[in-house]
C-alpha positions in Angstrom: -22.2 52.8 18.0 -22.5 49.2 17.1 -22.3 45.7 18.8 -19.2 45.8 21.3 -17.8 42.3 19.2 -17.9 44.0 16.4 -15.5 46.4 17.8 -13.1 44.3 20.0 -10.1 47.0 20.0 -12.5 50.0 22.1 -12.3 48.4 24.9 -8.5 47.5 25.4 -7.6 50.9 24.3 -9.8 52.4 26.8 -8.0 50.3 29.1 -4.6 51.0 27.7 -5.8 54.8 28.6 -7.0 53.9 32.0 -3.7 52.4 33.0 -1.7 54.9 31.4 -3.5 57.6 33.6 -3.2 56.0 36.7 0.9 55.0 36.0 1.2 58.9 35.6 0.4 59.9 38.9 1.2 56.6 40.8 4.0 57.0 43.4 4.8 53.4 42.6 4.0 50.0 41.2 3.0 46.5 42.6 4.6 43.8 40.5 2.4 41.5 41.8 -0.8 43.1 40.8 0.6 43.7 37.3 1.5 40.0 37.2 -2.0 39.1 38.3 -3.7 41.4 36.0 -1.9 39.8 32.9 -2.9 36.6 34.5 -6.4 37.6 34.6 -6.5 38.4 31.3 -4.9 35.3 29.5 -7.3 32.8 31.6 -10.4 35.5 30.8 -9.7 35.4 27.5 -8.4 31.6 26.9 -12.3 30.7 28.4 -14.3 32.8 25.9 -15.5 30.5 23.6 -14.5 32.8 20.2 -11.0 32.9 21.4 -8.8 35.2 23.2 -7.5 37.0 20.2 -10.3 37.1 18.4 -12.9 37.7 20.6 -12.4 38.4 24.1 -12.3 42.1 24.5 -12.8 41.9 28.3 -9.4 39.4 29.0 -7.1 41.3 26.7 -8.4 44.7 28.1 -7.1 43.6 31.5 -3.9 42.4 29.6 -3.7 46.2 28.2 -4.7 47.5 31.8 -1.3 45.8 33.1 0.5 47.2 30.4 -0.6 50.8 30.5 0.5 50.7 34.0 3.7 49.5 33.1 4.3 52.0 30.7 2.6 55.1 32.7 5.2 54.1 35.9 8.1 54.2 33.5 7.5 57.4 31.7 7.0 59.4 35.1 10.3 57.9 36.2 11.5 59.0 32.9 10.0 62.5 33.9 11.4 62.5 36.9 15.2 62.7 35.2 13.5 65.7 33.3 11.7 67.0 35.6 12.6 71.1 36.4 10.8 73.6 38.1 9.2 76.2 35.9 11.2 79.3 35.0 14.4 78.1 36.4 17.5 76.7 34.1 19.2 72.8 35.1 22.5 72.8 33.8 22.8 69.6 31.6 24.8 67.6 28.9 22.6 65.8 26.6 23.6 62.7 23.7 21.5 62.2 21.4 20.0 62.3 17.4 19.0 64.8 16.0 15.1 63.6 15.2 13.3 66.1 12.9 13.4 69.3 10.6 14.9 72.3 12.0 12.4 75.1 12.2 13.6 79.2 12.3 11.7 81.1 15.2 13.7 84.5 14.9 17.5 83.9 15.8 16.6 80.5 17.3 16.7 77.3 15.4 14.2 74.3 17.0 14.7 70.8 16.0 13.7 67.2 17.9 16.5 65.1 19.9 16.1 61.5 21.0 18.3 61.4 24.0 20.3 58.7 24.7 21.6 59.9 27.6 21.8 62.7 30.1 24.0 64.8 32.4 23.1 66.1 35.3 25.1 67.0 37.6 26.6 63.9 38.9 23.8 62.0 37.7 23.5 60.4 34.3 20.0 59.2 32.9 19.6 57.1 29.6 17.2 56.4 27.3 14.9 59.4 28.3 12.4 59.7 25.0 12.1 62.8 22.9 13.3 66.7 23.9 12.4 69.8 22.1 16.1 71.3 21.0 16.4 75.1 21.0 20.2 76.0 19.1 20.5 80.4 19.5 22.2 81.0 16.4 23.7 84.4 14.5 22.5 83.7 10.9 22.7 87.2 9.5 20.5 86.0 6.3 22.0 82.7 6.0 21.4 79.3 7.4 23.6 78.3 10.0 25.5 74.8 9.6 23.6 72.9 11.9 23.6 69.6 12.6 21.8 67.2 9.6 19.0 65.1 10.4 19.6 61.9 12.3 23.3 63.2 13.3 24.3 61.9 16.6 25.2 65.0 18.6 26.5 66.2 22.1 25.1 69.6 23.5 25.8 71.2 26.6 22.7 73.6 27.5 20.3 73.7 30.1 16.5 72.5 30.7 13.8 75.0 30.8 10.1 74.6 31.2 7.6 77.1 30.4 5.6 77.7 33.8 2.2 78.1 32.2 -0.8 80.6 33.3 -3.1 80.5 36.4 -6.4 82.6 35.8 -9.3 80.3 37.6 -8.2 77.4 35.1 -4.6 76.8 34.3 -2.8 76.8 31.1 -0.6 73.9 31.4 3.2 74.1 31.2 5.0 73.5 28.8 7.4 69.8 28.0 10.9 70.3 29.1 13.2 72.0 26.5 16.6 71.9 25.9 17.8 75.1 25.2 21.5 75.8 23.9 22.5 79.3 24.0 25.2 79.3 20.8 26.1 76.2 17.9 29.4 75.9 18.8 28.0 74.3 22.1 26.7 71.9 19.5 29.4 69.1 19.1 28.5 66.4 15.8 29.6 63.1 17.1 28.4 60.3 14.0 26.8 61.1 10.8 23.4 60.1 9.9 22.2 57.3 8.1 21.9 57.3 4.2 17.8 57.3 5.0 18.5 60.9 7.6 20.5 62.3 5.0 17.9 61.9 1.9 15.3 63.1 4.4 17.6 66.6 5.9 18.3 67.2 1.5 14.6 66.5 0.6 13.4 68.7 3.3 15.9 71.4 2.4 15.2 71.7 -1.5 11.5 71.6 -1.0 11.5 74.6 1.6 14.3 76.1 -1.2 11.3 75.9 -3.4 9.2 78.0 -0.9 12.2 80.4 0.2 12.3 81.4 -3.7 8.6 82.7 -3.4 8.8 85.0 -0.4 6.1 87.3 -1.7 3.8 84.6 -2.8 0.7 83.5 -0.5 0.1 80.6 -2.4 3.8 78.8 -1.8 3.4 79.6 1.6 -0.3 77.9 1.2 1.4 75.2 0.3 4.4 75.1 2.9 1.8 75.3 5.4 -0.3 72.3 4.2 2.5 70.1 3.3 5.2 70.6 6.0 2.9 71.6 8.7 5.0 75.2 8.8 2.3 77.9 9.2 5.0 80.4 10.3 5.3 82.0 6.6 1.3 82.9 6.2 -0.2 86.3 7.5 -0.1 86.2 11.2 -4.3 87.4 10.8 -5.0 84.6 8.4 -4.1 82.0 11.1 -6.1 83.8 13.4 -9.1 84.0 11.7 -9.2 80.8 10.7 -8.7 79.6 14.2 -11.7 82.0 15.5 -13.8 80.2 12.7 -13.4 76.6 13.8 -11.3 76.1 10.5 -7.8 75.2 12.0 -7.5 72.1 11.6 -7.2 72.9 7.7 -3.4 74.0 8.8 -3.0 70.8 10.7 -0.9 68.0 8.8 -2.9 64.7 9.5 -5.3 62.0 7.3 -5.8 64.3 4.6 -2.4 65.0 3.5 -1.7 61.3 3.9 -4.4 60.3 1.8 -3.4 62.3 -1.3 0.1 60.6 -0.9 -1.3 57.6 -0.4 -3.5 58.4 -3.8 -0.7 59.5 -5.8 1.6 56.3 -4.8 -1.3 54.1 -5.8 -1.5 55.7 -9.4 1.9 55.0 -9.9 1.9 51.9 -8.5 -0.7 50.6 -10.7 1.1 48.3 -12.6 2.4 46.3 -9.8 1.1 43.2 -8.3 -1.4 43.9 -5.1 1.3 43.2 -2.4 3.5 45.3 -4.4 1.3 48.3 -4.9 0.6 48.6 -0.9 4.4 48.0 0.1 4.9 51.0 -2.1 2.2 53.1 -0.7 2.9 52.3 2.8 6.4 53.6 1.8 5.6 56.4 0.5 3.4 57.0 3.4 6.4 56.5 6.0 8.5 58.8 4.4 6.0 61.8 4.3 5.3 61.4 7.8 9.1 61.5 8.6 9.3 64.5 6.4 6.8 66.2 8.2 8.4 65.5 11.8 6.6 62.3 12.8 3.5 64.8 13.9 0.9 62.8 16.1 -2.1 63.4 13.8 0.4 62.2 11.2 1.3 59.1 13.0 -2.4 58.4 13.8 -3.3 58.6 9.9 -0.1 56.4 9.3 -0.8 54.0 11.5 -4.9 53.6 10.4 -3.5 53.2 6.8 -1.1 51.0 7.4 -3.8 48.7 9.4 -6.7 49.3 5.7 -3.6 48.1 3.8 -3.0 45.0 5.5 -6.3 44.2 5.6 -7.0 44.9 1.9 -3.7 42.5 1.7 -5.1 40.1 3.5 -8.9 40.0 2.1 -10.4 40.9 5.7 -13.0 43.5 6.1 -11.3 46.9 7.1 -12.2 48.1 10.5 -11.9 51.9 10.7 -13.0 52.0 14.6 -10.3 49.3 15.3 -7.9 50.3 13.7 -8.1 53.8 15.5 -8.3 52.1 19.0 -5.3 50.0 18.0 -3.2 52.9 16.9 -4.2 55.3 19.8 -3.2 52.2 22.4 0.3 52.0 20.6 0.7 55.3 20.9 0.0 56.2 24.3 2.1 52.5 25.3 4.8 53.8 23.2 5.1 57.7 24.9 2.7 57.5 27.4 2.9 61.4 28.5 0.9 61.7 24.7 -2.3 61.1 27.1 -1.9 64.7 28.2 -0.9 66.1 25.0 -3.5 68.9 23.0 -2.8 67.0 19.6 -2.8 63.4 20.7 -6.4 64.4 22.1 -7.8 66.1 18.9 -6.7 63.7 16.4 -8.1 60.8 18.1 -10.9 62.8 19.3 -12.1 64.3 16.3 -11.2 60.8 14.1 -13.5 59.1 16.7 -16.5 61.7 15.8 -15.9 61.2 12.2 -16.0 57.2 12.5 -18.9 56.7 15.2 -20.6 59.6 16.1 -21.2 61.0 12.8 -23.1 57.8 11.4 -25.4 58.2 14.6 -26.2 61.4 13.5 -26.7 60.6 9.8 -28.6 57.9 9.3 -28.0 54.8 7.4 -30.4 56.3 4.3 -29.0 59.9 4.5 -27.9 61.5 1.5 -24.1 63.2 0.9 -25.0 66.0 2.0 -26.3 65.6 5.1 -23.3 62.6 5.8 -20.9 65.3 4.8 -22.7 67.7 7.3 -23.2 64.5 9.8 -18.9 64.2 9.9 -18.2 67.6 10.7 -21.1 67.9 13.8 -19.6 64.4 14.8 -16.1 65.4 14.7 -16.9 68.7 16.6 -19.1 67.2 18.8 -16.2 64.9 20.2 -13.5 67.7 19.8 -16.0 70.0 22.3 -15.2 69.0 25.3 -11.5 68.8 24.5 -11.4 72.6 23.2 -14.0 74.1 25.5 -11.9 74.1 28.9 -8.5 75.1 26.7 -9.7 77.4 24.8 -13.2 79.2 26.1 -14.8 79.6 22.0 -16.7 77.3 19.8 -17.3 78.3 16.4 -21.1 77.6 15.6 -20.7 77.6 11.9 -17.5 75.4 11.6 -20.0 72.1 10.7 -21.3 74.6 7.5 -18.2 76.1 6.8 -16.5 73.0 6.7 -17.9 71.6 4.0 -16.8 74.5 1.7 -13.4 74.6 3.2 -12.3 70.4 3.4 -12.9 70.3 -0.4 -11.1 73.7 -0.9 -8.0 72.3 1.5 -7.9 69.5 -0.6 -7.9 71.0 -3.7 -5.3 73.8 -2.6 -3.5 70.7 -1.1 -3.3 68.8 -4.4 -2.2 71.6 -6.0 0.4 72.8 -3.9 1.7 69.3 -4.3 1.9 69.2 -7.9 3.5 72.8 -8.1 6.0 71.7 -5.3 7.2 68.2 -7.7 7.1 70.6 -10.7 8.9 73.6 -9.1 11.8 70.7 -7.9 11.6 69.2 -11.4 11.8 72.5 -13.7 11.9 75.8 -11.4 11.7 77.9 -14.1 8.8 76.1 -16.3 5.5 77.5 -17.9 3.7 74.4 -15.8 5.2 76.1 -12.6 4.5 79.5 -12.7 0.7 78.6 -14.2 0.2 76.6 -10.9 1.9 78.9 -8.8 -0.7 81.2 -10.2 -3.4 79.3 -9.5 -2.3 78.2 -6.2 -2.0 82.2 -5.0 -5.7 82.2 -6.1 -6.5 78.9 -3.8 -4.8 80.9 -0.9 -7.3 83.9 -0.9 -10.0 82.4 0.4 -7.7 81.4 3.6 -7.8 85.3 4.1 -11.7 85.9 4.5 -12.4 84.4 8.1 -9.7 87.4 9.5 -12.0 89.8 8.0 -15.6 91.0 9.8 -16.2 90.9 13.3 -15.8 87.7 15.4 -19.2 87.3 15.6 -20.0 86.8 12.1 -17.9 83.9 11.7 -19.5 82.1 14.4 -17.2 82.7 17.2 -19.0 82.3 20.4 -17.5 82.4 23.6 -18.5 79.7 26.5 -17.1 79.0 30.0 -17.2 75.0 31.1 -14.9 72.4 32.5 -14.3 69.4 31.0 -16.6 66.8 32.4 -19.7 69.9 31.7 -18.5 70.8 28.4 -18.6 66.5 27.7 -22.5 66.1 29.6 -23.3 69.4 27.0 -21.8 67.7 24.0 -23.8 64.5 25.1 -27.0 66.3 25.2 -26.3 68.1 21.7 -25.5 65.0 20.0 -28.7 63.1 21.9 -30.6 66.3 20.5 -29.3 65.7 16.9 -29.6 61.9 16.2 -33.5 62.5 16.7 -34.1 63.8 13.6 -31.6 61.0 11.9 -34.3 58.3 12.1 -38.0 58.0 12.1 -39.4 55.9 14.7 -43.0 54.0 14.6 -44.5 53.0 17.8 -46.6 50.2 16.2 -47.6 49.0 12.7 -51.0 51.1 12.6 -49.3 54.1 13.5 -47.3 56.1 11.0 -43.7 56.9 11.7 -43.5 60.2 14.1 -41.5 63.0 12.3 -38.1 63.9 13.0 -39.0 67.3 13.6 -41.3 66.5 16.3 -38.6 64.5 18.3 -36.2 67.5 17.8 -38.9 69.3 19.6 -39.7 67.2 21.9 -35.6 67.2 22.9 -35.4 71.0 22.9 -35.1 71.1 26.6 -31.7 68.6 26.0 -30.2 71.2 23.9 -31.5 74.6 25.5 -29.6 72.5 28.6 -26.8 72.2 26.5 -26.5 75.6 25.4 -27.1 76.9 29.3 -24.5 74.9 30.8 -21.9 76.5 28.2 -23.0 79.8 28.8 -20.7 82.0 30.5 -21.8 83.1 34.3 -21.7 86.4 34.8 -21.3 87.9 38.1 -23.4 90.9 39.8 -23.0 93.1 42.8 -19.9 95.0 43.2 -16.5 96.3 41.3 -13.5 94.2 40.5 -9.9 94.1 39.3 -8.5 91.4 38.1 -4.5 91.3 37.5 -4.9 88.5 35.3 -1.1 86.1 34.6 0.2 86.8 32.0 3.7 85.7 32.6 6.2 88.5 32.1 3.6 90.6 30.5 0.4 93.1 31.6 -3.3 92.0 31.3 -6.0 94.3 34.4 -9.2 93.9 33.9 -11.7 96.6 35.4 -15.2 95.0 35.7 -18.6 96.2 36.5 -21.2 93.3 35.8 -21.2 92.6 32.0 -19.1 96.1 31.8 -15.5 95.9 31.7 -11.9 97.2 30.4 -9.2 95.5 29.8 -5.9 97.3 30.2 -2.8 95.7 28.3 -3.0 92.2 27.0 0.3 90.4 27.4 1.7 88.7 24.4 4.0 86.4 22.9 6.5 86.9 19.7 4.2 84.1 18.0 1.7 81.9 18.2 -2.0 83.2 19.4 -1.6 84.4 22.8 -5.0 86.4 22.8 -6.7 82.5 21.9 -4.8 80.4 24.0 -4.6 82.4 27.5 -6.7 85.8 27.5 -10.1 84.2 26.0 -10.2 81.6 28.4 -9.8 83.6 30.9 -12.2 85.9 30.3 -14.6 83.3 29.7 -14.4 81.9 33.1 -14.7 85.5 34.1 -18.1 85.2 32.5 -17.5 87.7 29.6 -18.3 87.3 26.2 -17.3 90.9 25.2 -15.5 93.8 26.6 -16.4 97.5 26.5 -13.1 98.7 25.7 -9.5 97.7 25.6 -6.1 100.1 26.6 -2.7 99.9 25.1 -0.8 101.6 27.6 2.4 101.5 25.4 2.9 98.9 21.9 5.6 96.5 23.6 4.6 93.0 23.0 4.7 91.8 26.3 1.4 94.8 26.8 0.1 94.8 23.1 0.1 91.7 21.3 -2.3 89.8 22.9 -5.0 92.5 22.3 -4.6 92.3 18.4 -5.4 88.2 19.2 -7.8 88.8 21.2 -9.7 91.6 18.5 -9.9 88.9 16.6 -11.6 86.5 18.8 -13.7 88.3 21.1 -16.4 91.9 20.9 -14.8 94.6 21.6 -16.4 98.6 21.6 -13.0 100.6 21.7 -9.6 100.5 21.7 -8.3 103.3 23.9 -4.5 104.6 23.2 -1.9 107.6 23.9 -1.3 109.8 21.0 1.9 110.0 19.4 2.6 106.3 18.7 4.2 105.9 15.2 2.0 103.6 12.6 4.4 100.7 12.7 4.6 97.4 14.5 2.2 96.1 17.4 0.5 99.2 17.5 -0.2 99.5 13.6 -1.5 95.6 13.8 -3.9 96.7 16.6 -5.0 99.9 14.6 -5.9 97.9 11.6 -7.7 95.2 13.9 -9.5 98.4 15.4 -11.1 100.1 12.6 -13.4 102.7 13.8 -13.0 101.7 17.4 -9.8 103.4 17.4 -10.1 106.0 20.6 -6.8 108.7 21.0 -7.1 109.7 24.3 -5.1 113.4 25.1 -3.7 114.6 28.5 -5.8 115.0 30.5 -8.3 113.8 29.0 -11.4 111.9 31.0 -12.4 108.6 29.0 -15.9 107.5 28.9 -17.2 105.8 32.3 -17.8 102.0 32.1 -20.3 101.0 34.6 -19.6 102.9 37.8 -15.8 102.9 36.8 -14.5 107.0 36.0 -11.3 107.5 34.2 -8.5 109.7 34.3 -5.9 110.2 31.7 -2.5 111.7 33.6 -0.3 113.8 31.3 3.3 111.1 31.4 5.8 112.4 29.0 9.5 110.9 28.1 11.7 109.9 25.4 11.7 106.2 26.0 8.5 103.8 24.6 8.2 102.9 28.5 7.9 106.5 30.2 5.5 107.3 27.6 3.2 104.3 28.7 -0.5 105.8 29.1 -1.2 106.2 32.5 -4.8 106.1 33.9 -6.5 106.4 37.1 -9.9 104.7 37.1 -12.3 104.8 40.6 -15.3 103.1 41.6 -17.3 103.2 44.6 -15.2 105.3 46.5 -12.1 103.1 45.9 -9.2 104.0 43.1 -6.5 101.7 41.3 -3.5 103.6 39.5 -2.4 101.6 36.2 0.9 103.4 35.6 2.2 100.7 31.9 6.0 100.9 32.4 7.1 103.9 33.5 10.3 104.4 35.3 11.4 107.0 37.7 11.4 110.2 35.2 7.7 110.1 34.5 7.2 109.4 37.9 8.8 112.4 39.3 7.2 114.7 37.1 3.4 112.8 37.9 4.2 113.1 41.3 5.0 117.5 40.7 1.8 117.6 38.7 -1.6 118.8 39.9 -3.2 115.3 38.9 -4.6 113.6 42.0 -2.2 110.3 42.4 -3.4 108.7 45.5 -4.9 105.5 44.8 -6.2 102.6 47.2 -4.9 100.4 45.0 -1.4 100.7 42.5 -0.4 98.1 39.5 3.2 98.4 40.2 5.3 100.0 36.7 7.1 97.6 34.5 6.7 94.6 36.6 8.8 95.8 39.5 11.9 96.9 37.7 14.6 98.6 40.1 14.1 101.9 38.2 10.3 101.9 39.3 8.2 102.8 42.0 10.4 105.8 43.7 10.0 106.6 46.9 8.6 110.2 46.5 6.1 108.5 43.7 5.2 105.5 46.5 4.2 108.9 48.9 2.2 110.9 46.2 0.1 107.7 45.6 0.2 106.4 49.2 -1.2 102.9 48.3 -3.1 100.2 50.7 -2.0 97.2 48.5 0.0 96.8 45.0 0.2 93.8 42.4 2.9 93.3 40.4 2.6 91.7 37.6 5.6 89.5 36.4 6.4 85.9 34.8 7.8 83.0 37.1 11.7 82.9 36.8 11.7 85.6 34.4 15.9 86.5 33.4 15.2 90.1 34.0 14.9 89.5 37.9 11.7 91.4 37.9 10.7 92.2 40.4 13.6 93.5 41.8 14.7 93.5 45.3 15.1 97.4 45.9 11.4 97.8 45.0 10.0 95.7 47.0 11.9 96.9 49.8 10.9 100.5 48.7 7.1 99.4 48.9 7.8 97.6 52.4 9.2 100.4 53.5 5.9 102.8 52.5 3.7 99.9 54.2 2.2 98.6 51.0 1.3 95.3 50.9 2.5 93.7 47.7 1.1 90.9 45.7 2.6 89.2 43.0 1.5 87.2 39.8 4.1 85.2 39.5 3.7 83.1 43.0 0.0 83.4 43.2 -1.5 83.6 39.6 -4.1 86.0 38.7 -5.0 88.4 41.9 -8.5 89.7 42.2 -9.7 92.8 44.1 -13.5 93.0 44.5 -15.8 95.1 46.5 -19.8 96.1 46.5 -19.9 99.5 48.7 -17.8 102.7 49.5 -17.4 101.3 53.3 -17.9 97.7 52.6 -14.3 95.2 53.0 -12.4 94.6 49.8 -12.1 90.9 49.0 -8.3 89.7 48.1 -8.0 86.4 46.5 -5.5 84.8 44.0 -6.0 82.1 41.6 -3.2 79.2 42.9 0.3 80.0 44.0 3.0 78.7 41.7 
């Protein structure tokens, strides 16, 4: 770790940290102990005899302590102004600049504002940071004219906020967006600077570049590693490269900076020193505006800005500083970053690269085991960061990454060179020889979506923070005994590494025990896990267990991000079978994710659904696993769970939804997908046996669910419906709940009390009813 002196910057950006924490969540701030602590601090440090500045980590950390608070008690008051209850819409008028790229996610457009200053209602904020700007517009094919980067604009939309997930642990909500439901709510009021408008061309001709290679994998390779726009590559290759530890090869950050930074300083050879680094730090500036001024990019801008000044001004360069200096000036300059997944990682993982690896090394190590050292180290400090978020680790990520850095950099380089020849000459022998090439690069970005889960090293764990950081301890404690060899006295030899690993074991099988997940014993359980507006029941018996529908977003890796982790802190690492009832998204997409991530034995589905979309992605994730279940049909028992398959027949996608009746110990649920009153008059004429203890209310409580001659054929003691917070469809709606109220049926409901679990050991025995937190 190295002498405290040595590193002066750790501890004022720990305080920096500290006080930005504690100015998030105070209700409000003394003046006078602010005053004082800066007071502190100057007469603390002024009496240390190498100087305040220089040497006095303890006075200037009580300096930063004052000004973290500062900062944290003006960012929540700037929350406040944005502050809106999750799944509702606040009418607003917003002023601002338009601060980044616009991105394409289907017909909406997403770009950055800086707000200047805010409408709402009668009230008017200013000065209110950075939004996330949604524009709904009709493109049919063609770009819309939206406003040009750095354009100062005036949009009348509203603020909406993601509500997040409650299973056990939450998934946090999402920032504040603005969201603007057509362009022509869009009003430009002052053209951009000559600097916004090279940036908004340059940005547009290189994705031009891309756009002209739809069918290539290698441009969109390289518009994933050089604009930070994954959205082009196979949906599958992402995922597999985020179950293998590897995605952080997709992530814009020191890498990409460095190449720049490389490139600049070849052609700024020539040039005098001062020269040479004003150009590179230019260069430098204007790729990480490019790229949207990313976090990770900041950080890597920010720690080469601090090596070239030093280099400029003949002082030793101090990695470790210069990280603790830049994360400070980050978090004083948006201090809501302290909460934010990427702020986290980047300084995180940088941290386990620049101290924790060279613990683990050794001064005398070889490159190999250095190179192996920095990817352990930067894991190791990522751990307890990804753990609680995410519920996998992927053991071989330390081996894997030092095939795949090299690779990334290589496919990097490359696509940079064929993206400055493609702009040059689009049409040259050079370009389509590197295009080639760089389609070659790209392949090997396809082999983590291929075998099972397990053979990339995906294992699934279940701890907290503050657990997953004591188990990352004890690895790291584990590993950095066979880094040096220690000799009790001078007639002794020097004991062997190997025997202090053993001699640690019990720190790592520790380790290992306290990431394991628990599993429970005893009885049965249902768990209506939240999903948002979405399906997700899990049927449990011990390790045994279904899952039945798996929610889903449009994009981005719902399965990873909400179903793992909560069925790791279920204590499940693999799942006997999984059910699409019907191939919606808001039912099927999350279980192609989650294939991906996590064992599964079957996939259980109605016949008749055509080979196309969700289901066709989940049918090629499946393999062999792929189970049609007929009419009729009895499934295979999982633990003391039976099965039913009831005949539902229809013309719509919803009233063909599979519909299953599974009973355990003498008690019965009724999963009926989303089937509306049509199927459920001709289940409720059929000879199938509908009552149920238990009923998953159909299609999330629409009106044209849950009849009342259904609600008597299944005569239910309790339901659960499953729906998102504020969701526009109004789900559930009033004339079902009333229907159920009027049957008796007590109803429960995932979008006021999070995940709602139903668990009971014995045909006679009570039925526990608990929920996860109410909204």
């Amino acid at each position: 770790m190295g002498k405290l002196h040595d590193r002066p910057a750790l501890l004022p950006a720990v305080a920096v940290a500290l006080g930005v924490s504690g100015g998030l969540h105070l209700h409000s701030l003394s003046l006078p102990l602010v005053v004082a602590l800066g007071c502190a601090g100057v007469a603390v440090g002024g009496s240390v005899r190498r100087g305040w500045v220089g040497g006095s980590s303890l006075g200037l950390a009580m300096v930063a302590l004052a000004a973290g608070l500062t900062a944290g008690t003006l960012a929540q008051e700037r929350a406040a102004a944005l502050s809106v209850t999750p799944g509702t819409a606040v009418p607003v008028e917003a002023v601002g600049r338009v601060a980044g790229p616009w991105r394409r996610l289907d017909g909406t457009w997403r770009s950055t504002l800086t707000v200047e200053r805010l409408g709402r209602g009668r009230q008017v904020h200013s000065d209110l940071g950075t939004l996330l700007l949604d524009v709904t517009a009709s493109t049919d094919g063609a770009r819309p004219k939206l406003p040009p980067w750095g354009a100062r604009v005036r949009a009348l939309g509203s603020l909406r906020r993601a509500p997040g997930y409650r299973n056990g642990g939450r998934v946090p909500s999402s920032p504040p967006r603005l969201r603007v439901k057509s362009l022509r709510l869009v009003r430009t009021l002052g053209e951009p600077t000559a600097f916004g408008w090279w940036m908004a061309i340059s940005r547009h001709r290189i994705e031009g570049v891309y756009d002209a290679h739809p069918s290539s994998r290698g441009a969109a390779l390289a518009r994933a590693l050089l604009l930070g726009d994954s959205l082009r590559l196979p949906e599958e290759w992402v995922r597999g490269l985020r179950r293998a530890g590897l995605a952080h090869l997709l992530a814009v950050s020191g890498l990409h900076l460095g190449l720049v930074a490389l490139l600049a300083g070849a052609l700024a050879r020539p040039l005098p020193p001062w020269a040479r680094g004003g150009l590179i730090l230019a260069a430098c500036a204007a790729y990480s505006t490019l790229v949207g001024g990313r976090t990770s990019v900041l950080r890597a801008f920010g720690m080469a800005a601090a090596a070239v000044t030093a280099s400029g001004t003949r002082r030793p360069p101090s990695p470790v500083n210069a990280l603790a200096w830049v994360a400070a000036a980050l978090l004083l300059d948006r201090p809501e970053r302290l909460h934010d997944l990427a702020f986290q990682l980047t300084v995180g993982a940088t941290f386990g690269l620049l101290v924790v690896a060279p613990t683990l090394g050794g001064a005398a190590a070889g490159r190999l085991r250095k190179a192996l050292a920095a990817t352990v180290g930067a894991q190791l400090a990522s751990l307890p960061i990804l753990v609680p978020r995410f519920g996998v680790v992927g053991l071989f990520a330390p081996v894997l990454n030092l095939v795949a850095v090299p690779w990334t950099a290589l496919s990097l380089a490359v696509g940079l060179l064929w993206t400055l020849g493609a702009l040059i000459a689009p049409e040259s022998v050079v370009s389509e020889a590197l295009l080639w090439l760089l389609d070659a690069l790209a392949r090997p970005f396809q082999w983590p979506s291929t075998g099972a889960p397990r053979s990339w090293g995906s294992w699934i764990v279940s701890a907290g923070g503050g657990t997953a950081l004591l188990a990352a301890l004890l690895i790291g404690w584990w590993l950095a005994a066979g880094s040096t060899v220690v000799s009790n006295s001078a007639d002794r030899p020097p004991k062997s590494p190997w025997l202090r690993l053993v001699r640690r074991s019990p720190a790592l099988l520790l380790a290992l025990w306290f990431l394991l997940p628990r599993a429970p014993t005893g009885g049965v359980e249902v768990v209506v896990l939240d999903v948002g507006q979405g399906d997700a029941i899990l049927l449990r018996d011990g390790s045994e267990a279904v899952l039945v529908d798996g929610g889903g977003w449009r994009h981005g890796d719902f399965g990873g991000r909400v179903l793992v982790p909560a069925l790791a802190r279920e204590g499940l690492r693999r799942l006997t079978a999984v059910v699409m009832t019907h191939p919606d998204t808001d039912h099927c997409a999350g279980l192609v994710d989650l294939l991906a991530r996590m064992p599964v034995g079957e996939v259980w589905v109605g016949a008749g659904w055509p080979d196309e979309g969700c289901a066709a992605n989940l049918k090629r994730s499946a393999g062999r696993r792929w189970r049609i279940m007929l009419p009729g049909e009895a499934p295979p028992a999982v633990g003391r769970w039976r099965w039913t398959h009831l005949a539902a027949a229809g013309s719509s996608i919803n009233d063909r939804s599979l519909v299953l009746r599974a009973e355990a110990l003498g008690r019965s649920i009724l999963l009926t997908g989303d089937i509306g009153f049509a199927t459920e008059r001709a289940l409720a004429l059929s000879d199938f046996e509908l009552a149920s203890t238990f009923l998953k209310v159909a299609h999330h409580g629409s009106k044209n669910s849950s009849g009342g001659p259904f609600l008597a054929a299944v005569r239910p003691r309790l339901a659960v419906v499953s729906a998102g917070v504020g969701n526009h469809y109004g789900h559930p709606a009033r004339d079902t709940l009333e229907r159920l109220r009027r049957q008796g049926v007590r109803c429960l409901r995932t979008d006021r009390l999070g995940a709602v679990r139903l668990a009971w050991s014995a045909p006679d025995g009570p039925v526990e009813v608990d929920w996860a937190a109410p909204y």
